[in-house]
C-alpha positions in Angstrom: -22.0 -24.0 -12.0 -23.3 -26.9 -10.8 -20.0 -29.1 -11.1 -18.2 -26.2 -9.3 -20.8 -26.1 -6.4 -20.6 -30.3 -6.1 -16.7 -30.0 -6.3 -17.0 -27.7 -3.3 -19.1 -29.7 -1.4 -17.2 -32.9 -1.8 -14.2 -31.0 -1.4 -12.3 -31.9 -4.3 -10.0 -29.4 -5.4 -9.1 -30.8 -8.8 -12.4 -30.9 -10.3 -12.7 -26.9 -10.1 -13.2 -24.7 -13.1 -10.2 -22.2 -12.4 -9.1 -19.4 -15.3 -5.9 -17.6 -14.1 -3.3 -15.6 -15.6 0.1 -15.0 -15.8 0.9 -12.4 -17.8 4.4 -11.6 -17.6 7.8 -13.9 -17.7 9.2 -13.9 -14.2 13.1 -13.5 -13.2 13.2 -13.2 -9.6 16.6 -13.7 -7.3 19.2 -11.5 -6.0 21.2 -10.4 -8.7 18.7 -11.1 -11.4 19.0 -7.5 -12.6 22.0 -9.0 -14.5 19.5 -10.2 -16.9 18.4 -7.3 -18.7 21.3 -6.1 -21.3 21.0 -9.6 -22.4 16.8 -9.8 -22.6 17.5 -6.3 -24.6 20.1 -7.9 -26.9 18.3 -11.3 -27.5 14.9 -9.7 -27.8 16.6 -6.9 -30.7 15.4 -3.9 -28.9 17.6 -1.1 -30.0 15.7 1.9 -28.7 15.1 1.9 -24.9 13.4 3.8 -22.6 13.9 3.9 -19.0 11.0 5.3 -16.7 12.0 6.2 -13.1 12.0 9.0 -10.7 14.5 12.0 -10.4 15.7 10.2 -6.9 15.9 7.2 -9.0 18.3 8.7 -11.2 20.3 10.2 -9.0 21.0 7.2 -7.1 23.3 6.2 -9.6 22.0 2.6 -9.2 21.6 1.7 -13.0 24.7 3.8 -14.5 26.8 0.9 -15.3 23.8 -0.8 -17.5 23.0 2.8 -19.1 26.7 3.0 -19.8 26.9 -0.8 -21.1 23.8 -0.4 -23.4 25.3 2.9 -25.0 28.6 1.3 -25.5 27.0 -1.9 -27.2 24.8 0.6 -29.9 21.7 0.9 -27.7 20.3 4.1 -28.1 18.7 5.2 -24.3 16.9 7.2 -23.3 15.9 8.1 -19.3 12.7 10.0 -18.4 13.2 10.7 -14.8 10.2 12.5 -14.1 7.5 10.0 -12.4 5.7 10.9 -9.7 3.8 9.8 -6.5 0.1 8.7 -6.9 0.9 9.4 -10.8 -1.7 11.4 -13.0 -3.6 11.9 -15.9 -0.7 15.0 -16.7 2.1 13.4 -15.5 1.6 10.2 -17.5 0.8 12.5 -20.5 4.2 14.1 -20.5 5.8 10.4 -19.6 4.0 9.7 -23.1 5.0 12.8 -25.2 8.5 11.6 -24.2 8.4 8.2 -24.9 6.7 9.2 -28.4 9.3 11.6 -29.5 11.8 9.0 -28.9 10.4 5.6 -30.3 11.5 3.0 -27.9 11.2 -0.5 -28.9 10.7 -1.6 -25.0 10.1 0.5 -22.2 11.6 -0.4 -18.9 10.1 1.1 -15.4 12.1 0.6 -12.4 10.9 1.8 -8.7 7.8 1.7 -6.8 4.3 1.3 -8.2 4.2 4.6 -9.0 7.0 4.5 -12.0 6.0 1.0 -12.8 2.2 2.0 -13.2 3.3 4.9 -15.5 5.2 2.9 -17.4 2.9 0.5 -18.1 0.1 3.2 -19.3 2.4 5.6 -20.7 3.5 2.2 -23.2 -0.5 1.6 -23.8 -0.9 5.2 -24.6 2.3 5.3 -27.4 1.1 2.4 -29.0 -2.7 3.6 -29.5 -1.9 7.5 -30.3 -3.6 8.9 -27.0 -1.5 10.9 -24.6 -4.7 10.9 -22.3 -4.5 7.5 -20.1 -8.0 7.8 -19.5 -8.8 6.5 -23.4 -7.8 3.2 -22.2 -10.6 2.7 -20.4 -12.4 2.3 -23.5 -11.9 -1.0 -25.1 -12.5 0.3 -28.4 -9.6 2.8 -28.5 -7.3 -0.4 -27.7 -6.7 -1.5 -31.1 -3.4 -2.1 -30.6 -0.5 -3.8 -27.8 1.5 -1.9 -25.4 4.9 -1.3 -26.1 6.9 -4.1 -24.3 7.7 -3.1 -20.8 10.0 -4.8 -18.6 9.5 -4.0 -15.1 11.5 -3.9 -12.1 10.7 -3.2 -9.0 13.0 -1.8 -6.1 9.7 -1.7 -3.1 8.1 -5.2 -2.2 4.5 -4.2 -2.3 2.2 -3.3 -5.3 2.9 -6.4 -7.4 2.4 -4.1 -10.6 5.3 -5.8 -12.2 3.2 -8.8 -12.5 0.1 -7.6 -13.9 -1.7 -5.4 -16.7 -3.1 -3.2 -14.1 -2.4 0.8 -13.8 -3.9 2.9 -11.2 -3.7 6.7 -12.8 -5.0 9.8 -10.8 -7.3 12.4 -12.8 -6.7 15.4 -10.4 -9.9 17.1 -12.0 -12.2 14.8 -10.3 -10.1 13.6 -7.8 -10.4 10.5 -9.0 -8.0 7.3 -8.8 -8.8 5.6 -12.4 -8.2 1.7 -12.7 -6.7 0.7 -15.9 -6.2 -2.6 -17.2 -6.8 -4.8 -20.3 -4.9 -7.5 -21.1 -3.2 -5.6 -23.6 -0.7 -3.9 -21.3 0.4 -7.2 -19.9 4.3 -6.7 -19.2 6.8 -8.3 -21.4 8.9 -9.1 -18.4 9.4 -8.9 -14.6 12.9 -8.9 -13.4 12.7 -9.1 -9.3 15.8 -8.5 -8.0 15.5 -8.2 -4.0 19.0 -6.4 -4.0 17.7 -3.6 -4.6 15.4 -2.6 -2.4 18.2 -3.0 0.0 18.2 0.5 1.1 14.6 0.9 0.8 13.9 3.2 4.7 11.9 1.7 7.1 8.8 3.6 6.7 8.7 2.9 2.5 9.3 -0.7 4.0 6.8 -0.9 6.2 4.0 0.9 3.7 4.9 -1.2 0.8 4.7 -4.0 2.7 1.2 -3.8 3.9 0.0 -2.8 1.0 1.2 -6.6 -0.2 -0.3 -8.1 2.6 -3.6 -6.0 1.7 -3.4 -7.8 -1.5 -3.0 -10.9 -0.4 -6.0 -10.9 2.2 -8.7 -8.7 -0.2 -7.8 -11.8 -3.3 -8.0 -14.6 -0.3 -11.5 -13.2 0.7 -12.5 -12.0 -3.2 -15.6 -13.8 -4.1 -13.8 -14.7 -7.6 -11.2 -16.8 -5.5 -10.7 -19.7 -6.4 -7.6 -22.6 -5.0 -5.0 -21.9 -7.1 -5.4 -18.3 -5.9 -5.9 -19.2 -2.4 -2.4 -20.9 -3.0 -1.2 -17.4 -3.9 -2.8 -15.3 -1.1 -2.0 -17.9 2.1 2.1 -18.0 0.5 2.1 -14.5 0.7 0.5 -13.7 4.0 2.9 -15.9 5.9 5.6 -14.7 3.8 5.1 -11.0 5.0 3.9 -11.3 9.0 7.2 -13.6 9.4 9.3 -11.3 7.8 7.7 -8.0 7.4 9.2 -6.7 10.7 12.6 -8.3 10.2 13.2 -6.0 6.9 12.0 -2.9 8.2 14.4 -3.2 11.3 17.4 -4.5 9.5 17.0 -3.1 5.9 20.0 -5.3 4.6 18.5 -8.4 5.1 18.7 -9.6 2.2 16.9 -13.1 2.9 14.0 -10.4 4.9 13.9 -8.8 1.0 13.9 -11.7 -0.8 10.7 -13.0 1.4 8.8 -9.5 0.6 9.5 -9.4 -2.5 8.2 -13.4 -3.9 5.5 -12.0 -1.2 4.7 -8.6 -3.7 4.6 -11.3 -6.5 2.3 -13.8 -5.5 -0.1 -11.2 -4.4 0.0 -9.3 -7.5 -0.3 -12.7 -9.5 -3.5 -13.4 -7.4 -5.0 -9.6 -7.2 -4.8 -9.6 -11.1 -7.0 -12.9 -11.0 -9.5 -12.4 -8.6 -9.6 -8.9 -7.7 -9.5 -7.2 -4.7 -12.4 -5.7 -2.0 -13.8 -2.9 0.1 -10.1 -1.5 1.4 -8.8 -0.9 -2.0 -12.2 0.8 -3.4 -12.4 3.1 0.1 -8.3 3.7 -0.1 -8.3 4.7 -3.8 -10.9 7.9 -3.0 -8.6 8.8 0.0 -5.4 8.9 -2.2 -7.5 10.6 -4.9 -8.9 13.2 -2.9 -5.6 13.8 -0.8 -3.1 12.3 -2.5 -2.6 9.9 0.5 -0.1 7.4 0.3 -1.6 4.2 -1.2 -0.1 2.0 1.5 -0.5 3.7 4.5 -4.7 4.4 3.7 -4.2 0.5 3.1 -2.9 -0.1 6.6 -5.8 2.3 8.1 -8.5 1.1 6.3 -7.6 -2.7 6.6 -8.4 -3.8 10.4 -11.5 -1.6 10.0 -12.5 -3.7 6.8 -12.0 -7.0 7.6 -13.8 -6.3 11.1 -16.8 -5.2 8.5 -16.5 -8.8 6.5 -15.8 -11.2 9.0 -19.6 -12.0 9.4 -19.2 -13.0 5.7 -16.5 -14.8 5.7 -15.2 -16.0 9.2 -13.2 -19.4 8.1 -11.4 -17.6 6.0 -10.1 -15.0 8.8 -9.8 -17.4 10.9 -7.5 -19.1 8.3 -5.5 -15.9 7.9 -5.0 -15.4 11.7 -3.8 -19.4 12.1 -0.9 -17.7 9.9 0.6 -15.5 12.5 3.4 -17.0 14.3 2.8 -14.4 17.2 0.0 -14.0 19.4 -3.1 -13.1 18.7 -5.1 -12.4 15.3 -3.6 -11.2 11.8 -5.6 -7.9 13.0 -3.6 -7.2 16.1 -0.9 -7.9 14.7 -1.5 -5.3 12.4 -2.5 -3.0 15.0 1.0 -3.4 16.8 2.9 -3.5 13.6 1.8 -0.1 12.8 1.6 1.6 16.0 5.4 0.0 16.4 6.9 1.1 14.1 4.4 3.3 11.9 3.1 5.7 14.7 5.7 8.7 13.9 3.4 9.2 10.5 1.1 12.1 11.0 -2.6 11.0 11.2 -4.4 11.0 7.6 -7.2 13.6 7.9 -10.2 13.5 5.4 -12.6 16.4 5.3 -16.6 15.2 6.7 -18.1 17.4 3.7 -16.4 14.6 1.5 -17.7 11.2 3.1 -20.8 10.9 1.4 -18.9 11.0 -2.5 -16.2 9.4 -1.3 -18.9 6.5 0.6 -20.7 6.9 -2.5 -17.6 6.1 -5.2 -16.3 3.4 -3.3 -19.3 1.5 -3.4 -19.6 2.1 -7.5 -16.0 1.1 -7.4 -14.7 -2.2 -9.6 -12.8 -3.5 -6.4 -16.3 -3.3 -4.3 -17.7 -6.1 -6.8 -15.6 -8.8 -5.1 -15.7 -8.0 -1.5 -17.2 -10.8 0.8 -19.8 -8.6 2.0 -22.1 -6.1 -0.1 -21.4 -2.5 1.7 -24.2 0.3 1.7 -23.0 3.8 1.2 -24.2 4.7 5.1 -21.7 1.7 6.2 -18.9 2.5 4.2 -19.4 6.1 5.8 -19.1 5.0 8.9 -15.9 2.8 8.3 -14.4 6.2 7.1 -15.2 7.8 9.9 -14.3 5.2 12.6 -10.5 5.0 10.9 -9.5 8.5 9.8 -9.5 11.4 11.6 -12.1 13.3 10.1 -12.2 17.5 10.5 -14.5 19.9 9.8 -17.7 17.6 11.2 
């Protein structure tokens, strides 16, 4: 620790300790979708299984490939039924699926959501649990994950480029982070074609939510330089182009820049962690099933207000990267009130504050966050940036 501390001091970068990890094979580029009949065929996977939503599947977007694979011998099989904020139940049916098929590699395509279920739902067949909340024990983890391939059709949880899984048990209203290096992915495909016809508001959403990334891993107190590299790419990545994709969804250069953006944030969130927005968001979405990106985009000015004391270069680093005026907070602010402000407001009850205040500081992302946060503080941010009834 010592070396570290004197590297810091004299500045020199190269004499840091720095353990990171990237645990998935990346193939990322417009088109790049092309890739995966022949990863299936070179890899000898003759039993695959898709993991998507019903909208998914009714976009008719991967029908050629489904009808390619069958005609080469593949068997396929699609399970369709992936849902928002996914749960302990829903992921449990994803699994008995999966289980009665046998897939060699399982392949999740869409938002965080299918990608997330996926991931656990592989974890689960290969241990013999249908109840993702095993894998929270190490011990019951005797064994890989089915290989997943992963490709994502948002630009904004970078789950397709770590082992991380963020499952719902509705009992306790609880969102459950689950991760071990065992669930690693076998392969992200990043293909910013298809998020072509992503809506604005999806846009918008998913796109904060990789700029929440980036800024929680650039003020983590595990960051280290490499991951600093990461976080500053993908900041400048999204508030230059951010605004251009949700106005002109076609853009394929605007997707392109969201998606490496989604990537590099989820390469450095998997590293370093996160902070105080993602521990206070994940008790919203699991109490209301709120959307994980727009509790993101409420809780984030509110937050970094909160831990700019404890870490002002850094935010000052972060605002240098806007290209418009002002700070990387106001230009938050008018970002959402631009072109976010048709959303209804998120209520949260006031009877649930103090276990929600109380959670969130328990919570794994909390450990990295610049600034410790007392229960009564956290409180108070959650009642400063929702709109709170029943008080």
């Amino acid at each position: 620790m010592a070396d570290v501390n004197a590297s810091k001091a004299n500045g020199n970068h190269a004499a840091h300790v720095i353990s990171f990890e990237l645990p998935a094979k990346v193939e990322y580029g417009p088109g790049r979708i092309g890739v995966l009949e022949r990863v299936i065929d070179e890899s000898g996977f003759e039993r695959v299984a898709f993991v998507m939503t019903a909208g998914r599947r009714r976009s008719g977007m991967l029908d050629p490939i489904l009808s390619r694979l069958k005609a080469s011998g593949v068997e396929v099989f699609v399970f369709d039924r992936t849902e928002p904020n996914p749960s302990l139940r829903s992921v449990a049916r994803c699994v008995r699926a999966l289980r009665r098929f046998g897939p060699h590699v399982i392949i999740g395509v869409g938002g965080g959501s299918s990608l997330d279920t996926a991931k656990a739902a592989a974890a689960c067949v290969a241990n013999r649990t249908e109840n993702a909340a095993d894998l929270l024990d190490e011990d019951r983890i005797t064994r890989r994950a089915v290989p997943t391939i992963l490709i994502p059709t948002t630009a904004g949880t970078g789950s397709e480029v770590n082992y991380w899984a963020v499952i719902t048990d509705q009992e306790r209203r609880e969102k459950l982070s689950i991760g071990t290096p065992k669930m690693a992915p076998y392969m992200a495909i990043i293909d910013p074609s298809l998020a072509l016809s992503l809506p604005p508001d999806e846009t918008l959403w998913s796109g904060v939510d990789a700029l929440t990334h980036a800024v929680e891993a650039f003020i983590s107190t595990a960051g280290n330089w490499l991951s600093d590299m990461f976080c500053l790419g993908a900041v400048s990545l999204i508030t230059e182009w951010l605004q251009r994709a949700i106005e002109q969804g076609d853009d394929l250069a605007a997707r392109g820049s969201l998606a490496l953006a989604s990537l590099l944030s989820g390469a450095a969130m998997e590293n370093v962690g996160l902070g105080l927005v993602h521990a206070m968001s994940h008790q919203v979405s699991g109490f209301y099933d709120a959307p994980h990106g727009r509790t993101n985009a409420v809780l984030l000015p509110h937050v970094l207000a909160f831990n700019e004391p404890a870490c002002e270069s850094k935010v000052a680093t972060l605002d240098g990267l806007v290209k418009q005026a002002g700070t990387l907070r106001s230009w938050l602010d008018w970002l959402v009130q631009s072109y976010g402000a048709w959303d209804p407001p998120i209520q949260i009850e006031a009877a649930d504050i103090p276990e929600m205040a109380c959670r969130a500081a328990a919570n794994v992302n909390a450990q990295t966050n610049p600034r410790k946060a007392a229960e009564n503080e956290i409180a108070t941010i959650y009642q400063d940036a929702f709109s709170v009834i029943g008080g």
